[in-house]
C-alpha positions in Angstrom: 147.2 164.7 -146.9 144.9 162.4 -144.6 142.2 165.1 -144.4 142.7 166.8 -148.1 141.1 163.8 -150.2 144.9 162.4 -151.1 145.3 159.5 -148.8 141.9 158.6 -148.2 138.6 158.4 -149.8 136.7 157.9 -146.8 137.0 157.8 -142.6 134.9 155.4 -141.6 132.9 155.9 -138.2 133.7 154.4 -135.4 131.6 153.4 -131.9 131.7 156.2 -129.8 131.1 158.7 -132.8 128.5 160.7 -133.7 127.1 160.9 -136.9 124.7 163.6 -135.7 127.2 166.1 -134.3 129.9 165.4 -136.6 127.1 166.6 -139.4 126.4 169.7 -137.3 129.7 170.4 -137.3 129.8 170.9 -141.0 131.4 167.4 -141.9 130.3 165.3 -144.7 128.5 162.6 -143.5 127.4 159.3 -145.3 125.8 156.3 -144.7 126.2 152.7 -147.0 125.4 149.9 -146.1 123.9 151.1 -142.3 127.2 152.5 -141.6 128.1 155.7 -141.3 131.9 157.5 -142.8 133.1 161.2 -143.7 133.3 161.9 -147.0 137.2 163.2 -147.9 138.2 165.9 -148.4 137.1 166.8 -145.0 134.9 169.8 -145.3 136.6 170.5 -141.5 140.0 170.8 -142.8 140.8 175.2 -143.6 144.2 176.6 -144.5 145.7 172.3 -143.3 144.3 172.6 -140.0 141.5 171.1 -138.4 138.5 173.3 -137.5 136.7 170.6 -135.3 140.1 169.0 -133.7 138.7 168.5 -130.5 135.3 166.6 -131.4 137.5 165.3 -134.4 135.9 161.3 -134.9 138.0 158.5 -133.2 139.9 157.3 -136.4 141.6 160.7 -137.1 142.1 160.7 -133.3 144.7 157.5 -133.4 145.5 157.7 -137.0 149.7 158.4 -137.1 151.3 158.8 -140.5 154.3 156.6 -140.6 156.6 160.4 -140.9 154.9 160.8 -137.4 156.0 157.3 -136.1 159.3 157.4 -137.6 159.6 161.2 -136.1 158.7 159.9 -132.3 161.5 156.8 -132.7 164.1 159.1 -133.4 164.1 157.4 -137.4 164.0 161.0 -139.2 164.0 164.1 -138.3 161.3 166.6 -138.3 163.1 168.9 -141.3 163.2 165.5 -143.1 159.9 165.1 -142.2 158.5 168.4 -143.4 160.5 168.2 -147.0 159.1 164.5 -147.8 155.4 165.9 -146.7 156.4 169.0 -149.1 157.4 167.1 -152.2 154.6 164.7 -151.9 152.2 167.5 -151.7 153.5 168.7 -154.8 153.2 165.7 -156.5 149.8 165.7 -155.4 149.1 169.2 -157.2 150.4 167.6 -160.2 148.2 164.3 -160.3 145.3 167.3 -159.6 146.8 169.6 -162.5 147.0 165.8 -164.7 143.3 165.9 -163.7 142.0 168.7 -164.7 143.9 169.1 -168.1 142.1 165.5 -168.7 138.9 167.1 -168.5 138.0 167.0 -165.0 138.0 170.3 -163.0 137.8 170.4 -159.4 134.7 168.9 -157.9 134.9 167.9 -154.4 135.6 164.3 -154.3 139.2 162.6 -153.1 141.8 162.4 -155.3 141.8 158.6 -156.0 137.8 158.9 -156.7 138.8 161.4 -159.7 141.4 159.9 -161.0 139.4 157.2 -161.3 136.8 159.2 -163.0 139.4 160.2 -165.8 140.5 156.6 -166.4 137.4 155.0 -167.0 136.5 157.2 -169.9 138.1 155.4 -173.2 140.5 157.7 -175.1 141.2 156.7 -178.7 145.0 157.5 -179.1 144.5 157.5 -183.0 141.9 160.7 -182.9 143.0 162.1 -179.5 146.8 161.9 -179.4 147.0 164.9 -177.1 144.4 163.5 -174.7 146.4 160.2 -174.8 149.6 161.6 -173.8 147.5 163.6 -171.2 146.0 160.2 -169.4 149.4 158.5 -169.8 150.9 161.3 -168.0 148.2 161.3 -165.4 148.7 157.6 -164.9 152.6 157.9 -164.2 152.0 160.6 -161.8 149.4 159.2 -160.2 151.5 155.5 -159.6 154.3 157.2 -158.4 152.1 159.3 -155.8 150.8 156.2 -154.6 153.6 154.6 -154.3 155.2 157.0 -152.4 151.7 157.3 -149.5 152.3 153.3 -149.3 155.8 153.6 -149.0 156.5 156.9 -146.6 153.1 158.0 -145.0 150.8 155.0 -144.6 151.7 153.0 -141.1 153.0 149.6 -142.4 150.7 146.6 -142.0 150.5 145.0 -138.2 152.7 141.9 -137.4 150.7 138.8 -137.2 
């Protein structure tokens, strides 16, 4: 879910990286601002693996899901693991489903930058009841996902 546009929007470059080769490679690169990020989904990721692993940029290198971190401390197990990653993923297809039946078919971006696509188009409940019902579904779904990403998968915020 890193790679696939769920968790993230963006991976931001890092020193050491190269835009250049990265690009060759087939990523998407961007720059704003004078700095340079892949654009998620990453265009390297086929069948949930990574097709450039070992020139992979430096923030995918140390990035560790909290299920990974809670795996290597003995915390969960790997079967626990694997059924969280499952459910969430499914709950993922169903924020993507929630997208497309509110008018927004598959188009590249991440998963946050979509839904926020469908949410910033108004919808009058009084001539579009169905559509309503649609975006409030598509909000649930999509709070509960997050929720979940913050809670089980994002590594919690450093110590100061």
């Amino acid at each position: 879910m890193c790679c696939d546009g769920t968790m993230f929007q963006i991976v931001k470059m890092q020193p050491g990286d190269c835009a250049a080769e990265l690009g060759r490679l087939g990523l998407k690169i961007r720059s704003r601002g004078g700095e340079f990020h892949l654009e998620q989904p990453c265009a390297a990721l086929k069948e949930l693996k990574c097709t450039v692993y070992e020139k992979r940029p430096a923030r995918c290198r140390l990035f560790h899901c909290q299920q990974l971190r809670l795996m290597e401390t003995g915390e969960t197990t790997e079967t626990a693991a694997l059924n969280l990653i499952l459910e969430t993923r499914e709950q993922a297809a169903q924020v993507r489903d929630l997208i497309e039946q509110n008018g927004l078919r598959e188009d590249g971006q991440a998963l946050l930058d979509r839904f926020e696509r469908v949410m910033s188009t108004p919808v009058d409940a009084a001539l579009e009841p169905e559509l309503a019902v649609a975006r409030e579904a598509l909000d649930k779904a999509m709070r509960k996902l997050r929720l979940v990403i913050n809670r089980e998968f994002r590594p919690p915020p450093l110590s100061k």
